[in-house]
N, C-alpha and C positions, 0 to 999 in steps of 0.2 A: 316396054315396061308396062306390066300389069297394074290398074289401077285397085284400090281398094272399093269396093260394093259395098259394104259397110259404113254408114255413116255415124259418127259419134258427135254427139253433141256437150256442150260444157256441164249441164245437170245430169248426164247418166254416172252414172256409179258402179262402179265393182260390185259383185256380187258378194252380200257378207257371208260370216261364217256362219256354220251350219246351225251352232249354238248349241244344246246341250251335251254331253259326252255320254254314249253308249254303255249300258253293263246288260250283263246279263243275270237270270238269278232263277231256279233251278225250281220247282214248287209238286208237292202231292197232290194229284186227286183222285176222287175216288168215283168210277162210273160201273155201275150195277154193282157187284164185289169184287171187281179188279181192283185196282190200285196202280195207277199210272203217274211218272213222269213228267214233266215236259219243262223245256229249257224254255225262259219267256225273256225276249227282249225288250228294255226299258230304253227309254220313257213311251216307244209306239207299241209294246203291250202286244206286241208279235209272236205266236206262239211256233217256233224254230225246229222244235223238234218234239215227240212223243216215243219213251221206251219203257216196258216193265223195268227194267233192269236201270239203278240211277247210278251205276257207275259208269253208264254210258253218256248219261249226261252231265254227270261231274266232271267229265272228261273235257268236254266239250264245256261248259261253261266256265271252269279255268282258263282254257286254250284261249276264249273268245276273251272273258278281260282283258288275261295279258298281255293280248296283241291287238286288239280292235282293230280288224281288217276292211270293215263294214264302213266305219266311220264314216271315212269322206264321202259314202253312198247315201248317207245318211239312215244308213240299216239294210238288212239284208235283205234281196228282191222276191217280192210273194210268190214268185215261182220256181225256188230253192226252199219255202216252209210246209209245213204241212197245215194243211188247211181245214181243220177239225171245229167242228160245230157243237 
């Protein structure tokens, strides 16, 4: 019989919840005279995606409310965004 390594003491605690819930929300900008996209994740202000085109990213930020996949990750991992300056 294996023992437990782990030792718990009577003050530790559960880990809480993650606390706020994730939206996403879809925003213009404009650099030189293009005119860009991008899908931004709230409340860490994650910039997820950039396309000319914003029915690529209305797509996608429908999809991302209705199902908040990220959630429990607590948002999606910076090496899935794109990373624009």
């Amino acid at each position: 019989m294996k023992r437990q390594k782990v030792r718990f003491h009577k003050s530790d605690k559960r880990p809480g919840h993650l606390g706020e819930q994730l939206s996403y929300e879809k925003k213009m900008v404009k650099k030189d005279k293009n005119i860009f996209w991008q899908a931004i994740e709230q409340p860490t202000g994650t910039i997820i995606i950039q396309s000319f085109f914003e029915e690529d990213i209305d797509s996608l930020v429908k999809f991302q409310n209705e199902n908040r996949q990220w959630q429990r990750n607590g948002g999606i991992p910076n090496f899935l965004c794109d990373n624009i300056k």
